[in-house]
Every structure is written in structure tokens, then in C-alpha cells.
Backbone as CSV, one residue per row, in Angstrom:
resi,resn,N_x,N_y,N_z,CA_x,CA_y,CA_z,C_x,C_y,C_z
1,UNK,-10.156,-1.622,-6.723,-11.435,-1.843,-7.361,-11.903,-3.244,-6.990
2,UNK,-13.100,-3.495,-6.610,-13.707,-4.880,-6.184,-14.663,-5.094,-7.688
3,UNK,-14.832,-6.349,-7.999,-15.972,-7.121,-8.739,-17.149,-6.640,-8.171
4,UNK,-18.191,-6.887,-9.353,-19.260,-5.975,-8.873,-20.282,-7.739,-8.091
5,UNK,-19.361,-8.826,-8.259,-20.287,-10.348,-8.131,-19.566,-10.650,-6.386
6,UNK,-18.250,-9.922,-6.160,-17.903,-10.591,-5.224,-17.101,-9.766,-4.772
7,UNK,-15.811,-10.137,-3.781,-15.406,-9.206,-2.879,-13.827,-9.431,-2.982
8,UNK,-13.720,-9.944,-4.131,-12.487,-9.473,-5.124,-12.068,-7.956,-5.160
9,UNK,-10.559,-8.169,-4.893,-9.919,-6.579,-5.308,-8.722,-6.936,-6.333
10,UNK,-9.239,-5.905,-7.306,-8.187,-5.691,-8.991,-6.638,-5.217,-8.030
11,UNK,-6.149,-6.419,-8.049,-4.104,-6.092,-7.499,-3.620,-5.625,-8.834
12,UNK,-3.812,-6.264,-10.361,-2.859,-5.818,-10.920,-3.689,-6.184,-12.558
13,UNK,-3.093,-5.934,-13.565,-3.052,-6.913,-15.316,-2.046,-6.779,-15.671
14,UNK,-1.944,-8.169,-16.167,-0.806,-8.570,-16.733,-0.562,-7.751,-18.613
15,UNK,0.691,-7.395,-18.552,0.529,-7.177,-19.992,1.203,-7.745,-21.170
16,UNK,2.458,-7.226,-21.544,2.872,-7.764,-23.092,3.949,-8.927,-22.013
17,UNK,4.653,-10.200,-23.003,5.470,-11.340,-22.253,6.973,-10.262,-22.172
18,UNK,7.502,-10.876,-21.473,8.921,-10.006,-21.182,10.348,-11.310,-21.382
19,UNK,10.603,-11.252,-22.250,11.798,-12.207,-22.628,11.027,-13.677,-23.203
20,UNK,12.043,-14.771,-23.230,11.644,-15.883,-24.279,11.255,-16.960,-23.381
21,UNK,11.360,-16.766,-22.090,10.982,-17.781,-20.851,9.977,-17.740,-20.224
22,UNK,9.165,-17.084,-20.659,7.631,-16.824,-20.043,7.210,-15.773,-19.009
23,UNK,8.417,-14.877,-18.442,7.886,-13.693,-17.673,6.781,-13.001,-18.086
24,UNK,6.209,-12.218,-17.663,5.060,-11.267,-18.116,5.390,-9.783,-17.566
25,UNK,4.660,-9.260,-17.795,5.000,-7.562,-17.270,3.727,-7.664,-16.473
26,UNK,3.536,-6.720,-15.552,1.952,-6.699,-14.828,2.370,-5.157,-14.251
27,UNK,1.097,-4.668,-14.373,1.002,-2.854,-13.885,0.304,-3.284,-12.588
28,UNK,0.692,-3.018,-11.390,0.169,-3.187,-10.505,-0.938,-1.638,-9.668
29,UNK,-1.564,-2.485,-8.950,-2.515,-1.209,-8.488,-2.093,-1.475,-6.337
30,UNK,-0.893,-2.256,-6.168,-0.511,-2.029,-4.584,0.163,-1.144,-4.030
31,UNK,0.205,-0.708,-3.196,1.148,0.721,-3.056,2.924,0.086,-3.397
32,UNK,3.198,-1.114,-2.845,4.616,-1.117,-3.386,4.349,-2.437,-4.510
33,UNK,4.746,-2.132,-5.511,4.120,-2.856,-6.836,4.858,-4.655,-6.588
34,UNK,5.555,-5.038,-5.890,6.878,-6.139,-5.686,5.711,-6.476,-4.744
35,UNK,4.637,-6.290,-3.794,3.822,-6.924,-2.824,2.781,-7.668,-3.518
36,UNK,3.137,-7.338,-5.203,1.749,-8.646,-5.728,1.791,-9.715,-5.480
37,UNK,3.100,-9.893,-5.173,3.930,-11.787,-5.365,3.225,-12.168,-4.275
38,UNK,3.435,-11.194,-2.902,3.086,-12.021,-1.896,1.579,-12.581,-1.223
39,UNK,0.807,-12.208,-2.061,-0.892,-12.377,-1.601,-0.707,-14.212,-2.387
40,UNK,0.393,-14.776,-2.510,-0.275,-15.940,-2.551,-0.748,-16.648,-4.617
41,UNK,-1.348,-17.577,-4.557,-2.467,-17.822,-5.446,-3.757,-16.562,-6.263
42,UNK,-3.582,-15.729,-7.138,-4.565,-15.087,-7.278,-5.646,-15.298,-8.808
43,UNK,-6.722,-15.099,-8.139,-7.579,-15.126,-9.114,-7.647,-14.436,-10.321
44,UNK,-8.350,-14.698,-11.553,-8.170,-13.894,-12.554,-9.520,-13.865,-12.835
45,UNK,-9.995,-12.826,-14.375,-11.189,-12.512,-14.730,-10.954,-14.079,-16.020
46,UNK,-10.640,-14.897,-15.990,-10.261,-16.137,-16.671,-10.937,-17.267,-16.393
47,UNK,-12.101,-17.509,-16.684,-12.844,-19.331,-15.975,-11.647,-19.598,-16.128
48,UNK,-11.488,-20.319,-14.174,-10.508,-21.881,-13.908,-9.389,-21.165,-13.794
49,UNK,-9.013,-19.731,-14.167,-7.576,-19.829,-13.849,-7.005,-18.906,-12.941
50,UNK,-6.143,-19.676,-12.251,-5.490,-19.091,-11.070,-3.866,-18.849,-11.206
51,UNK,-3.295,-18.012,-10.852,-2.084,-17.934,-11.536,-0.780,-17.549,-9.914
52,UNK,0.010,-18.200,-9.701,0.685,-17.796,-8.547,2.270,-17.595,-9.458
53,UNK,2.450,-16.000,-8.411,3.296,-15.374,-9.193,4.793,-15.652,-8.353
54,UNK,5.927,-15.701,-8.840,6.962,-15.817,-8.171,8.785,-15.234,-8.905
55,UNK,9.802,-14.601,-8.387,11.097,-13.735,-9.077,10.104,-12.586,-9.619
56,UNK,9.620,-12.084,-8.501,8.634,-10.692,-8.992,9.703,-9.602,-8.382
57,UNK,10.088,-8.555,-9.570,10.796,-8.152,-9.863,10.627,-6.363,-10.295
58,UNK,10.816,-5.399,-10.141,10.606,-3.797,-10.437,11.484,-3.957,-11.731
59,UNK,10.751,-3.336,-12.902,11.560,-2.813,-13.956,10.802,-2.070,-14.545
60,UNK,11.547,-0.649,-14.365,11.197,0.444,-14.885,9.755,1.140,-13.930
61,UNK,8.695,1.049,-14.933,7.510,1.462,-14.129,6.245,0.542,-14.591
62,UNK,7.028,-0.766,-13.754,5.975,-2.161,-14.139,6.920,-3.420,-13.394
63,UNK,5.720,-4.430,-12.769,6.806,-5.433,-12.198,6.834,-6.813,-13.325
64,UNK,8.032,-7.023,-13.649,8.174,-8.471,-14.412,8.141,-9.797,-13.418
65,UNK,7.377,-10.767,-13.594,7.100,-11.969,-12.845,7.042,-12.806,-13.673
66,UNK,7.329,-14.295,-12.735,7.208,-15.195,-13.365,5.777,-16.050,-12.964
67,UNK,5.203,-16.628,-13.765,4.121,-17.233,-13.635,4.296,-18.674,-13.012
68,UNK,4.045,-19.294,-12.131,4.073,-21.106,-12.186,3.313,-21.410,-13.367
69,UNK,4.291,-22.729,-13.461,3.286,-23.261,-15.259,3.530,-22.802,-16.436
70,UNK,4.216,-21.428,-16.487,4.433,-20.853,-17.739,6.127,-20.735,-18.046
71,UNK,6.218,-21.089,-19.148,7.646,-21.263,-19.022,8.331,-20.995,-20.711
72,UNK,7.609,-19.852,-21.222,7.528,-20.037,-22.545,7.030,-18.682,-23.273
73,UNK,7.660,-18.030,-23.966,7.019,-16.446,-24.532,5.568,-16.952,-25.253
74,UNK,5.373,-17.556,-25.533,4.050,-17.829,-26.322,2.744,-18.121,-25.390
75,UNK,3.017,-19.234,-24.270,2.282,-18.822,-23.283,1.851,-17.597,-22.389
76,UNK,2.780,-17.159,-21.804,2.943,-15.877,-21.900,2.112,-14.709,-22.572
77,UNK,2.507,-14.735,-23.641,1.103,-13.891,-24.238,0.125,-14.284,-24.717
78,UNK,-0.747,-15.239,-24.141,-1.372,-15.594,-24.439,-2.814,-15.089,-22.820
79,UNK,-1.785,-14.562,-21.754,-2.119,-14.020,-20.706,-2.402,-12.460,-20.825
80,UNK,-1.928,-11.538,-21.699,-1.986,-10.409,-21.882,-3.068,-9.982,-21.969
81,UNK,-3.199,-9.232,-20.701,-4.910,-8.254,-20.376,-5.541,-9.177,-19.403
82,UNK,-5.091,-9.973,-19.083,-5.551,-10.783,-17.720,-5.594,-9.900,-16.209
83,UNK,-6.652,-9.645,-15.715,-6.374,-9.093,-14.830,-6.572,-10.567,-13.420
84,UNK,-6.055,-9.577,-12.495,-5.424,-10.239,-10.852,-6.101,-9.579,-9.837
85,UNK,-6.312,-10.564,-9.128,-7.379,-10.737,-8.032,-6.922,-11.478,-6.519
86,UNK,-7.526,-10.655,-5.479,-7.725,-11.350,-4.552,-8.496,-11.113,-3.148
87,UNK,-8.673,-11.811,-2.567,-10.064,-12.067,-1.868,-9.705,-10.928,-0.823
88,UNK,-10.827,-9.865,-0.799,-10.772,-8.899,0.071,-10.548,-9.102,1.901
89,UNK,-10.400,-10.321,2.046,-10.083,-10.816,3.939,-8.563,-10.971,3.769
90,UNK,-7.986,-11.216,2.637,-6.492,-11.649,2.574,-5.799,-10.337,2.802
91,UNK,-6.234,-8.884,2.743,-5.857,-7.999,2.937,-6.085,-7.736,4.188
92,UNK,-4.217,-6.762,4.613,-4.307,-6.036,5.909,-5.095,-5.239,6.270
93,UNK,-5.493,-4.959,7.154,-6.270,-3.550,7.702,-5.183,-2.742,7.250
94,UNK,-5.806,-1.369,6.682,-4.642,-0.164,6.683,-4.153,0.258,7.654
95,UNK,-3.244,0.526,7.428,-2.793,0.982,9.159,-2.692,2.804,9.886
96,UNK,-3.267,2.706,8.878,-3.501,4.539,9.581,-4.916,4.729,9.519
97,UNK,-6.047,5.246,10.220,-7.185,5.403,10.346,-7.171,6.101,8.905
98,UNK,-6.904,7.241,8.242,-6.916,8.042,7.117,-6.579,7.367,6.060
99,UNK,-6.060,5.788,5.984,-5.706,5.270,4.886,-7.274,4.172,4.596
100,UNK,-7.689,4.492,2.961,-8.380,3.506,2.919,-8.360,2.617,1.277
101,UNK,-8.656,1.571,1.438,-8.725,0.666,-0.062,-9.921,1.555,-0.619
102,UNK,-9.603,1.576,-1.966,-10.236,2.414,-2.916,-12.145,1.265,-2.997
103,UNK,-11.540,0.129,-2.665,-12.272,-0.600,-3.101,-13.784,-0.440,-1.675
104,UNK,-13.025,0.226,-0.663,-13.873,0.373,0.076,-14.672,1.607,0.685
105,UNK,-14.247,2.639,-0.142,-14.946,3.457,-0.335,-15.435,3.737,-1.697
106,UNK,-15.901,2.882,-2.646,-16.398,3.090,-3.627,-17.964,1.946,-3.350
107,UNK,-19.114,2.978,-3.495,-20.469,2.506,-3.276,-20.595,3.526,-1.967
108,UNK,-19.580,3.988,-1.466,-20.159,5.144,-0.377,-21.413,6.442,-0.652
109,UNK,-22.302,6.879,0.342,-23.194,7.598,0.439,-22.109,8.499,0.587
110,UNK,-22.499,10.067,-0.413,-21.623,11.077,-0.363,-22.765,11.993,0.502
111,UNK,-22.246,12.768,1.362,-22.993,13.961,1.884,-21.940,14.928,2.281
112,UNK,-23.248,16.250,2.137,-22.263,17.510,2.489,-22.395,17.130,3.863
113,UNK,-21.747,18.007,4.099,-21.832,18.415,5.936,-22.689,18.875,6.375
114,UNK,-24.063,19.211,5.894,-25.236,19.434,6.435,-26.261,18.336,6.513
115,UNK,-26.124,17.096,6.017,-26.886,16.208,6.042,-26.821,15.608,4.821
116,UNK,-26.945,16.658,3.431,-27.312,16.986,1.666,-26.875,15.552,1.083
117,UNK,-27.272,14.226,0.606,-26.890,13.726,-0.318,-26.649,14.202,-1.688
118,UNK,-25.596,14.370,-1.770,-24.598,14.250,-3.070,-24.842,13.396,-4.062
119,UNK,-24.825,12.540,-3.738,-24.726,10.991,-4.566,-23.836,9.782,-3.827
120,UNK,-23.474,8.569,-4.911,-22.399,8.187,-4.302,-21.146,7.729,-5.306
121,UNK,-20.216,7.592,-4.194,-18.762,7.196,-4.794,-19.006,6.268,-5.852
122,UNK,-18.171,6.594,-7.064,-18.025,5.710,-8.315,-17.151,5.330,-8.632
123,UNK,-15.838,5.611,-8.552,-14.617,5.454,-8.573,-13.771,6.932,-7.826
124,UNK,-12.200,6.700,-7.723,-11.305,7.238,-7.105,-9.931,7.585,-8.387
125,UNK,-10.413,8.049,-9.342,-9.439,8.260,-10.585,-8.360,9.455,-10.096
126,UNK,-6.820,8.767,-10.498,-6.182,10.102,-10.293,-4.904,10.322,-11.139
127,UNK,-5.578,11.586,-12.032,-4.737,12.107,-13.264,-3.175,12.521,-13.571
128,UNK,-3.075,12.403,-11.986,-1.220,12.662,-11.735,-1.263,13.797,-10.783
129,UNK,-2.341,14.458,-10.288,-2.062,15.486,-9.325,-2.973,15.248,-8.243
130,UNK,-3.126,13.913,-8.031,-3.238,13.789,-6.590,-4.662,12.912,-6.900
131,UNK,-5.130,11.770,-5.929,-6.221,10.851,-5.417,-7.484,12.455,-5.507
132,UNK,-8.844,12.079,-6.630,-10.141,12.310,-6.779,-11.162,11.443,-6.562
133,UNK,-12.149,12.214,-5.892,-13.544,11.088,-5.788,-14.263,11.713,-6.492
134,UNK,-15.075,10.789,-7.501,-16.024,10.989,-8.203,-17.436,10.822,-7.737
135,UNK,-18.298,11.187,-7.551,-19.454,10.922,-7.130,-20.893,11.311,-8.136
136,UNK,-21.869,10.102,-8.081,-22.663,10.184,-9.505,-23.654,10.695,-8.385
137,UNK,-24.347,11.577,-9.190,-25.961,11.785,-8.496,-27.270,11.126,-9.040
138,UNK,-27.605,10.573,-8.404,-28.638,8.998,-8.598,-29.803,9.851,-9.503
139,UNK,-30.014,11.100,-9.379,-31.148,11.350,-10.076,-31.226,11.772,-11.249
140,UNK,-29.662,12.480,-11.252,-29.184,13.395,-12.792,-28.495,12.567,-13.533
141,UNK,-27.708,11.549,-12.771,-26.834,10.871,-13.650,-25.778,11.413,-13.954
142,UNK,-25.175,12.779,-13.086,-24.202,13.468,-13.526,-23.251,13.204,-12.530
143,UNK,-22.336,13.580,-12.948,-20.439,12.772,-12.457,-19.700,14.085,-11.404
144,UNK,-19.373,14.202,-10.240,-18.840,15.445,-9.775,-17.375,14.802,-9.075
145,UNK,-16.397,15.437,-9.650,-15.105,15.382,-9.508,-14.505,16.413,-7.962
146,UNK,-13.920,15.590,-7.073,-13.900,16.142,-5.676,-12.366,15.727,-5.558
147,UNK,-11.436,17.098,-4.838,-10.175,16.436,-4.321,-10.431,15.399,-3.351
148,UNK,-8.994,14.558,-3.452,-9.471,13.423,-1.992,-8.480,13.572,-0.924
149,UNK,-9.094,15.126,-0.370,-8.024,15.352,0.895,-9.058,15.344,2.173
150,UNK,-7.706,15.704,2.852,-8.934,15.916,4.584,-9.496,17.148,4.691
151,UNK,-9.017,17.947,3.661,-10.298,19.215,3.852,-11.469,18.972,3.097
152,UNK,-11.016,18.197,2.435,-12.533,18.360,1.299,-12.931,16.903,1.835
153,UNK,-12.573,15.862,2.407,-13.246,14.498,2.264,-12.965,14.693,4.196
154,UNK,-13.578,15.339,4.660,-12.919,15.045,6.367,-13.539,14.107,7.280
155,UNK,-14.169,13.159,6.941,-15.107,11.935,7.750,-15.291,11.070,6.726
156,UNK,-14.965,9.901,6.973,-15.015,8.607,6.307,-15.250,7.822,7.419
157,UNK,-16.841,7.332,7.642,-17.682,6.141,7.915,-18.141,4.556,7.355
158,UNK,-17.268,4.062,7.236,-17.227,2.864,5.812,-18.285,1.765,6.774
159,UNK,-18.365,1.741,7.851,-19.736,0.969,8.779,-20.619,1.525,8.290
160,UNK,-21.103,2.798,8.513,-22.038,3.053,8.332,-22.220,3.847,6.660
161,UNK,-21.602,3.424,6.098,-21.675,3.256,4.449,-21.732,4.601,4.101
162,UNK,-20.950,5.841,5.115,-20.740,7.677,3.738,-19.771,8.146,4.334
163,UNK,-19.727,9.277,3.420,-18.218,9.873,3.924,-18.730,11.552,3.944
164,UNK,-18.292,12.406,4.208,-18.764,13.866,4.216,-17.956,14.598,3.382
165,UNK,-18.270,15.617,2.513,-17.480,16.173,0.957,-17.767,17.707,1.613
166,UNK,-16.853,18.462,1.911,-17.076,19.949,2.236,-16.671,20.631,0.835
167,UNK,-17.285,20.914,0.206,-17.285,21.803,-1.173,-16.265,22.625,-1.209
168,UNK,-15.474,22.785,-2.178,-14.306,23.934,-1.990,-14.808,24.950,-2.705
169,UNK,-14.880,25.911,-1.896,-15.506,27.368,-1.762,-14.599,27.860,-3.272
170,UNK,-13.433,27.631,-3.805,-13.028,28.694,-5.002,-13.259,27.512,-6.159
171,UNK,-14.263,26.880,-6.934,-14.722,25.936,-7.936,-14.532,27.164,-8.909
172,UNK,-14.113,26.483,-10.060,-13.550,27.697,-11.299,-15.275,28.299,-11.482
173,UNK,-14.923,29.663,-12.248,-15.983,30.259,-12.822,-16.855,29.857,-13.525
174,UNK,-18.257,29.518,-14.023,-18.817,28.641,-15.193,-18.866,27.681,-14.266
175,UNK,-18.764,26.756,-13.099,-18.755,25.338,-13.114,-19.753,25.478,-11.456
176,UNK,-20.942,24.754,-11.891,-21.628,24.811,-10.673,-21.362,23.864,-9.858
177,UNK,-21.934,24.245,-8.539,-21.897,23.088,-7.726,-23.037,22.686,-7.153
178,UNK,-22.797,21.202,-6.742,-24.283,20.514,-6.997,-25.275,21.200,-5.385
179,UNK,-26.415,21.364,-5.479,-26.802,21.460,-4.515,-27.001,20.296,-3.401
């Protein structure tokens, strides 16, 4: 997810303190959750504060880190719900043409494969059975929930700002699809 002011991407938030020395817990959003440490210095949604993380650590299903500067459970939570940031150039290119940052296909022009604007990408939410694109339609204001595979999403143009959505032909009974 990028800031809607700048070209910030959401790595992670910090949550409850983890022991009496100032660790924190943080839910990360990187594919291997232990790669927050390494982007360095990161920004927060915090005027002035920057927080560099270091003994970043997997426990359970959340990474425990230590903060520079913090050295203390009370400080510590005093960070809880802080989210983490960092500057969208500090990131690698993906390395598979089919891999992309969520952050960069969200604001995409959705079209069918005939030309049809859809709408566009709003977010990439996914409920436990797999990566969805959501796409709003600018005129209705209504929300359409799309798998995010290569049959249904098979062209992603992020230059030229859309991606192409081939409709899956068996949509449950009752549930239209947008023209």
C-alpha cells in the first residue's frame, strides 16, 4: 500500500511491546517478514519519527524487533499502531515479470478485453484463499471483487497505467456482472 501524499510503501505496524527491554512485535506486509530490518531507517505515519529496526527476529506469526533508542517496555508501547514505511526507489524490481507490488497496481485502469472500462484498482485484499482485485466503478461507486490470477488478470501494463480482467464465465447465480 503507498500514501495517498507520496510514494511511501506500508512494510509493516508495529503492535503490542514484547518483553521488559523494549522489543515490539510488528505484522509485516514483505513476502519474507525478517526483510523489514533490512530497508534501513524507516519512516512512520508519526511527525519526526523515524525508527531503524535491528535482532529482527520470526516468532510465531509476527516479527519481534528491536527499535534503536528504545530500550524499555513503556517506550515500547507507546509505539503500538505505528505503522512503517519506505521510499518506493529503495525497493527491488520484482523479479519475475508476473510479480507485482500491490502498491503498484493499485490506481490501475481496469478493462475487459474488449476495450470496456471496468473501473479502477482499489485495493488487493486477500481473505486466505488466494490474492483479489477489487475494482470501484467511478460512476456507481460500486466495489467488484476479481480473482488475481493469470486467467482472470492476464496483462498488466503499469506504464501505461491498466491491466485487462477477463470475467469468469461461472459468477454464482444472483450476482451480476458489470457491463
Amino acid at each position: 500500500m503507498t500514501t495517498k501524499d507520496s510514494n511511501l510503501i506500508l512494510l509493516g505496524t508495529i503492535g503490542a511491546a514484547h518483553g521488559i527491554k523494549g522489543q515490539v512485535r510488528i505484522a509485516t506486509h514483505t513476502q519474507d517478514p525478517e526483510a523489514i530490518g533490512s530497508y534501513g531507517p524507516l519512516t512512520t505515519d508519526r511527525d519526526g519519527l523515524v525508527v531503524t529496526l535491528h535482532k529482527v527476529r520470526l516468532h510465531k506469526n509476527v516479527v519481534v524487533a528491536h527499535i534503536k533508542g528504545i530500550s524499555d517496555r513503556t517506550a515500547a508501547e507507546q509505539l503500538n499502531g505505528v505503522n512503517l514505511y519506505v521510499e518506493r526507489s529503495k525497493l527491488p524490481d520484482p523479479e519475475d515479470e508476473d510479480d507485482f507490488y500491490h502498491a503498484d497496481l493499485i490506481g490501475l485502469e481496469a478493462r475487459l478485453d474488449t476495450g470496456v472500462v471496468l473501473g479502477t484498482v482499489t485495493a488487493l485484499p486477500n481473505f486466505g484463499a488466494g490474492d483479489l482485485i477489487e475494482v470501484r466503478d467511478p460512476q456507481s461507486g460500486d466495489t467488484f471483487l476479481y480473482p488475481f490470477t493469470k486467467a482472470v488478470v492476464p496483462h498488466v501494463n503499469i506504464q501505461e497505467g491498466f491491466l485487462t480482467i477477463v470475467v469468469p464465465l461461472d459468477a454464482p447465480e444472483g450476482e451480476e456482472e458489470p457491463d
